[in-house]
Every structure is written in structure tokens, then in C-alpha cells.
N, CA, C, O and CB atoms as a CASP TS submission, in Angstrom:
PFRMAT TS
TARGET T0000
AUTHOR 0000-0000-0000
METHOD Language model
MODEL 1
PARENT N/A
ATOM      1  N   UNK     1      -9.249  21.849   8.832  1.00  0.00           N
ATOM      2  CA  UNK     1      -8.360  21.365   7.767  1.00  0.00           C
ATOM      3  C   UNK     1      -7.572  20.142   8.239  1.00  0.00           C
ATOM      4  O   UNK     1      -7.170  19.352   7.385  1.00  0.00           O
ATOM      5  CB  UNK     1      -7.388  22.484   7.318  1.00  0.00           C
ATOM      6  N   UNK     2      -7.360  19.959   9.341  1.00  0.00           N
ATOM      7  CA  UNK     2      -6.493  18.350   9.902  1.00  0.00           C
ATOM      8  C   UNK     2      -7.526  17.363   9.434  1.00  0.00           C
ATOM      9  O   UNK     2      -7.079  16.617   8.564  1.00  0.00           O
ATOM     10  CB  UNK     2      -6.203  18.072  11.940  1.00  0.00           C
ATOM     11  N   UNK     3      -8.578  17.179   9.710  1.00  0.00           N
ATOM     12  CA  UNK     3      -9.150  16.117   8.909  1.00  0.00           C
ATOM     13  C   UNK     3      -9.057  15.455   7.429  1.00  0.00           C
ATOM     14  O   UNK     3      -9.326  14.317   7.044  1.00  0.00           O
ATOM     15  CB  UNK     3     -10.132  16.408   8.977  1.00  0.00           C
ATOM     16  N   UNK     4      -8.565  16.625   6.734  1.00  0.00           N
ATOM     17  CA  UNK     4      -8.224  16.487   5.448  1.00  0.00           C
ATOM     18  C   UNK     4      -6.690  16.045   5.570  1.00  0.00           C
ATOM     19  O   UNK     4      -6.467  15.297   4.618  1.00  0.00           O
ATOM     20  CB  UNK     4      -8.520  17.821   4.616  1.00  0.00           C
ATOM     21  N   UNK     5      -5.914  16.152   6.100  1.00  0.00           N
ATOM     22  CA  UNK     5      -4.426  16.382   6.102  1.00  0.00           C
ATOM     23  C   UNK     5      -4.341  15.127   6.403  1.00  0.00           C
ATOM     24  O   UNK     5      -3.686  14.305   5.762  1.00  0.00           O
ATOM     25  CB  UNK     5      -3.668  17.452   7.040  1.00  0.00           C
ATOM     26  N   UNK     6      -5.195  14.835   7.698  1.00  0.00           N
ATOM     27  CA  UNK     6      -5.127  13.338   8.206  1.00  0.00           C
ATOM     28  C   UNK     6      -5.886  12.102   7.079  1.00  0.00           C
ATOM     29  O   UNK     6      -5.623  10.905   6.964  1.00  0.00           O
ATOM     30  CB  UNK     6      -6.027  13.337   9.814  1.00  0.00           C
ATOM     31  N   UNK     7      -6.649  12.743   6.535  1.00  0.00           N
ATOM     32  CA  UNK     7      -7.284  11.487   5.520  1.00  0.00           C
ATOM     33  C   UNK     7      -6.425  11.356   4.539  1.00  0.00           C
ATOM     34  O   UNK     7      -6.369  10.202   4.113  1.00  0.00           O
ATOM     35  CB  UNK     7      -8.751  11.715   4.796  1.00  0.00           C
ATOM     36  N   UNK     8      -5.487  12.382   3.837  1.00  0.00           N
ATOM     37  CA  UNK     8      -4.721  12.267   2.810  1.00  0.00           C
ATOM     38  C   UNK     8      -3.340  11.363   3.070  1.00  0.00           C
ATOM     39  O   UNK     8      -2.766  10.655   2.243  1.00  0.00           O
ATOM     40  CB  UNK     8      -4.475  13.635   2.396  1.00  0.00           C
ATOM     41  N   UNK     9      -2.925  11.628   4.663  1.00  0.00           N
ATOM     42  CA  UNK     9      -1.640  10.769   4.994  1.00  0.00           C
ATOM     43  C   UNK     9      -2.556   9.310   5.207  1.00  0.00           C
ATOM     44  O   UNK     9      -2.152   8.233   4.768  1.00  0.00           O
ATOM     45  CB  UNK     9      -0.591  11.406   6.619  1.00  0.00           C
ATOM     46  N   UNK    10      -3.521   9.428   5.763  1.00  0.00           N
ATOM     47  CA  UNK    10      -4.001   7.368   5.570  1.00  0.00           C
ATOM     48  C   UNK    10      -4.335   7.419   4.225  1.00  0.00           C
ATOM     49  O   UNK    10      -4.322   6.237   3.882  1.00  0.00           O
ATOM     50  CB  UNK    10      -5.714   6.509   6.603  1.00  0.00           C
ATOM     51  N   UNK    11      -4.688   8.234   3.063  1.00  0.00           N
ATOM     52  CA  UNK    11      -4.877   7.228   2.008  1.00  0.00           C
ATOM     53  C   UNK    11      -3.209   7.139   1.252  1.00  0.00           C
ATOM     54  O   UNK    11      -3.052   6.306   0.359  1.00  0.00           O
ATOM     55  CB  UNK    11      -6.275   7.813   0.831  1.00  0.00           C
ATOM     56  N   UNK    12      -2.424   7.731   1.526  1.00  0.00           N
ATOM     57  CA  UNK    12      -1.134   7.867   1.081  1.00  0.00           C
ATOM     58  C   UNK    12      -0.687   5.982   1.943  1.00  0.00           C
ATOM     59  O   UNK    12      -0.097   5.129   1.280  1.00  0.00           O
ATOM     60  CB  UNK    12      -0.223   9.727   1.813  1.00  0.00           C
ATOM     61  N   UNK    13      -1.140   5.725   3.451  1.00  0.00           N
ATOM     62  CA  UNK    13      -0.500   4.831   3.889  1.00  0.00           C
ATOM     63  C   UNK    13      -1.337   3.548   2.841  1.00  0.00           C
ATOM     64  O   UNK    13      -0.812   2.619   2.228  1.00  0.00           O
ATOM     65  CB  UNK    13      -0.558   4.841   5.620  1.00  0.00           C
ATOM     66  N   UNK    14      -2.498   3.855   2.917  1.00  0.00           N
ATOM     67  CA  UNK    14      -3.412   2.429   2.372  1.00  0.00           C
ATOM     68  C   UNK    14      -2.994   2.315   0.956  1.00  0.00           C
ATOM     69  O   UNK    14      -3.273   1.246   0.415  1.00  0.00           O
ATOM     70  CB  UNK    14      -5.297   2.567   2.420  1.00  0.00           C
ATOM     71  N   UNK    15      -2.245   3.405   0.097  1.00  0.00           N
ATOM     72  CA  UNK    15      -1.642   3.267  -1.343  1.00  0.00           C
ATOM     73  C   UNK    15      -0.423   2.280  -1.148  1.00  0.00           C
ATOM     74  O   UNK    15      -0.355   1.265  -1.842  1.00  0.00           O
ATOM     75  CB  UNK    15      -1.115   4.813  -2.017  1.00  0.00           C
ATOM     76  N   UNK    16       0.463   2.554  -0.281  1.00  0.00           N
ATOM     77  CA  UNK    16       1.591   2.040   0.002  1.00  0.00           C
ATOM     78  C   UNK    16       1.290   0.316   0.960  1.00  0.00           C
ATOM     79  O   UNK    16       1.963  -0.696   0.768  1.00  0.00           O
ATOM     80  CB  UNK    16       2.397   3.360   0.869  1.00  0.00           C
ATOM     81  N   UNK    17       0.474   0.404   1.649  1.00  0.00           N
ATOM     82  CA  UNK    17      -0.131  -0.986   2.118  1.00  0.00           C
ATOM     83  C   UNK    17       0.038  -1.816   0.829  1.00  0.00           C
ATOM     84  O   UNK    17       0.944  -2.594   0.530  1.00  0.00           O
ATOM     85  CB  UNK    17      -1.839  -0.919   2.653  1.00  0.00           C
ATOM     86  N   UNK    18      -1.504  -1.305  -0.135  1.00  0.00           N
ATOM     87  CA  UNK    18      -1.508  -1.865  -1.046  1.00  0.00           C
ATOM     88  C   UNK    18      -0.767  -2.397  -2.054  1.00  0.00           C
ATOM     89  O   UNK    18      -1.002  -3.407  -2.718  1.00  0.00           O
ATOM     90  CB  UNK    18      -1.957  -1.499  -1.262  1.00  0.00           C
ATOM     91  N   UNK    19       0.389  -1.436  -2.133  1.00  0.00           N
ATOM     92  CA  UNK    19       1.343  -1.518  -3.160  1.00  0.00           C
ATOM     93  C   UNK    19       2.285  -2.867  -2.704  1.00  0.00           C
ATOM     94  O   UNK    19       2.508  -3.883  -3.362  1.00  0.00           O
ATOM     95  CB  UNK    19       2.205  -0.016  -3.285  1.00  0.00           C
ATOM     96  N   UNK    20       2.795  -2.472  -1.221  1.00  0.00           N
ATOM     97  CA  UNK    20       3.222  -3.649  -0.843  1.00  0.00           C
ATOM     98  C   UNK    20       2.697  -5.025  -0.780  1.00  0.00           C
ATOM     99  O   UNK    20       3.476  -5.967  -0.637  1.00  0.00           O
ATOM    100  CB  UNK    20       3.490  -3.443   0.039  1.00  0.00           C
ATOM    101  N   UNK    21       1.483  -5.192  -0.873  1.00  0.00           N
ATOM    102  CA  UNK    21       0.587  -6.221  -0.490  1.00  0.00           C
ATOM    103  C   UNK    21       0.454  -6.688  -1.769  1.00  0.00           C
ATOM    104  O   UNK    21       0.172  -7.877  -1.923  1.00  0.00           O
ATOM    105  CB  UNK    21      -0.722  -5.855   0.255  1.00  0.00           C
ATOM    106  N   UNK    22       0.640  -5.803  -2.938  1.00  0.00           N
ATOM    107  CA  UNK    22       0.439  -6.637  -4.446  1.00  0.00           C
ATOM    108  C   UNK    22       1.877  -7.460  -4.815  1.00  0.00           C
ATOM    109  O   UNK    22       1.867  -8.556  -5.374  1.00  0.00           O
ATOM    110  CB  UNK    22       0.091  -5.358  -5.898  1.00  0.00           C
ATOM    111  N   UNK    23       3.311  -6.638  -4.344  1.00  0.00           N
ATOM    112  CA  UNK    23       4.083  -7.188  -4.641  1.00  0.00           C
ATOM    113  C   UNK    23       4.723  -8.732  -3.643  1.00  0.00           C
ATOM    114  O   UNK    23       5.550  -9.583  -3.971  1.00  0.00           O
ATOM    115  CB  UNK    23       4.763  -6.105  -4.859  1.00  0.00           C
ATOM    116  N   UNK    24       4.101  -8.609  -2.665  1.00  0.00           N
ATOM    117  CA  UNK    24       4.066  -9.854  -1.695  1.00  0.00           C
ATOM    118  C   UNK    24       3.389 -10.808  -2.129  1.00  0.00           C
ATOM    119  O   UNK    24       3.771 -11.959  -1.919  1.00  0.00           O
ATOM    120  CB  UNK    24       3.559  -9.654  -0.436  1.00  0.00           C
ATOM    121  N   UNK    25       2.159 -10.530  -2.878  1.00  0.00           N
ATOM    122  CA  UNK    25       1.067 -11.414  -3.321  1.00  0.00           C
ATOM    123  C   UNK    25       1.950 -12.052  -4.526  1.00  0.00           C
ATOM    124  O   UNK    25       1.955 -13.268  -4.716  1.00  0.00           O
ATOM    125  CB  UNK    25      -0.486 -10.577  -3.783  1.00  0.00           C
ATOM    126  N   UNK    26       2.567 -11.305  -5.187  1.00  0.00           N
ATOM    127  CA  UNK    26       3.545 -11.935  -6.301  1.00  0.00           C
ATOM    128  C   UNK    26       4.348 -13.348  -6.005  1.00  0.00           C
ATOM    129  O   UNK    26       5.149 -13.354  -5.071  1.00  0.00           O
ATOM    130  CB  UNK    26       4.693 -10.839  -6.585  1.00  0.00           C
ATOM    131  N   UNK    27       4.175 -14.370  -6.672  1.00  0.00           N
ATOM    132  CA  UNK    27       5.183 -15.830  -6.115  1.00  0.00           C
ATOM    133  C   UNK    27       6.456 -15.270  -6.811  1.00  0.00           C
ATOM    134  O   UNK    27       6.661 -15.202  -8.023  1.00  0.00           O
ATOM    135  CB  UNK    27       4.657 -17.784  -6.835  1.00  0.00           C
ATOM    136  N   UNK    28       7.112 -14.959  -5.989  1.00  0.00           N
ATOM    137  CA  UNK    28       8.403 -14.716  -6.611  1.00  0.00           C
ATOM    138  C   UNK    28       9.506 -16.094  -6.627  1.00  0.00           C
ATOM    139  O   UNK    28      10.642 -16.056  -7.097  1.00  0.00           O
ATOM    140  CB  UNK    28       9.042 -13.445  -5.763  1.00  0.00           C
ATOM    141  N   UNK    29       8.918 -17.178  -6.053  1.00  0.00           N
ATOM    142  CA  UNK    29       9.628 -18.617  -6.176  1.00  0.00           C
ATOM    143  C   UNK    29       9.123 -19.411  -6.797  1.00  0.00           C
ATOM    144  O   UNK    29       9.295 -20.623  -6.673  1.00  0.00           O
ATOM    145  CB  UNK    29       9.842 -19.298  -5.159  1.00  0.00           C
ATOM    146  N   UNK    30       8.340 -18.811  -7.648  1.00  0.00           N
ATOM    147  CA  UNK    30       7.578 -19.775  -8.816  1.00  0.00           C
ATOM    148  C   UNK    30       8.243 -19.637  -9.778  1.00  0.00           C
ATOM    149  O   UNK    30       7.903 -20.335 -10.733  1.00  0.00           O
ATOM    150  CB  UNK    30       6.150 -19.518  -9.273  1.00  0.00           C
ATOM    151  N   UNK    31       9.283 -18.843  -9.949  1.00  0.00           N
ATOM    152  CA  UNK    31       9.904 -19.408 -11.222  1.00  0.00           C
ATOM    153  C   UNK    31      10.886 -20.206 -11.541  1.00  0.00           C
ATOM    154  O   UNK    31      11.643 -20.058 -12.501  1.00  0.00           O
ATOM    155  CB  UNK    31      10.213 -18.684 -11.807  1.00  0.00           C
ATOM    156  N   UNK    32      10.907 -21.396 -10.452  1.00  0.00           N
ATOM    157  CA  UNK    32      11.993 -21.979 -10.470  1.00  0.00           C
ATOM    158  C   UNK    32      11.089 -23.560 -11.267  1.00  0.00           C
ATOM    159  O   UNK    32      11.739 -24.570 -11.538  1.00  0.00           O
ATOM    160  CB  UNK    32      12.844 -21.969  -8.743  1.00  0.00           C
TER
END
């Protein structure tokens, strides 16, 4: 069962990667 436990906390990290990585990708100084 750790294999599972362990794949669920990396896809929990690669959700949160991602999440961060979309809002970085955002120009947030383009709206000037």
C-alpha cells in the first residue's frame, strides 16, 4: 500500500506544481 500513498502525495505535489506554474505563467504586468 506505500506505493499508492506515495503516488497519491506526488500527484497531489505535480497538482500544486502545476497550479503554481499556471499562475506564474500569468503576465501579471501586462496590465499596465
Amino acid at each position: 500500500m506505500e506505493p499508492i500513498k506515495l503516488s497519491q502525495k506526488a500527484e497531489e505535489e505535480i497538482v500544486n506544481a502545476a497550479k503554481m506554474a499556471a499562475l506564474s505563467n500569468k503576465p501579471k504586468f501586462n496590465y499596465a
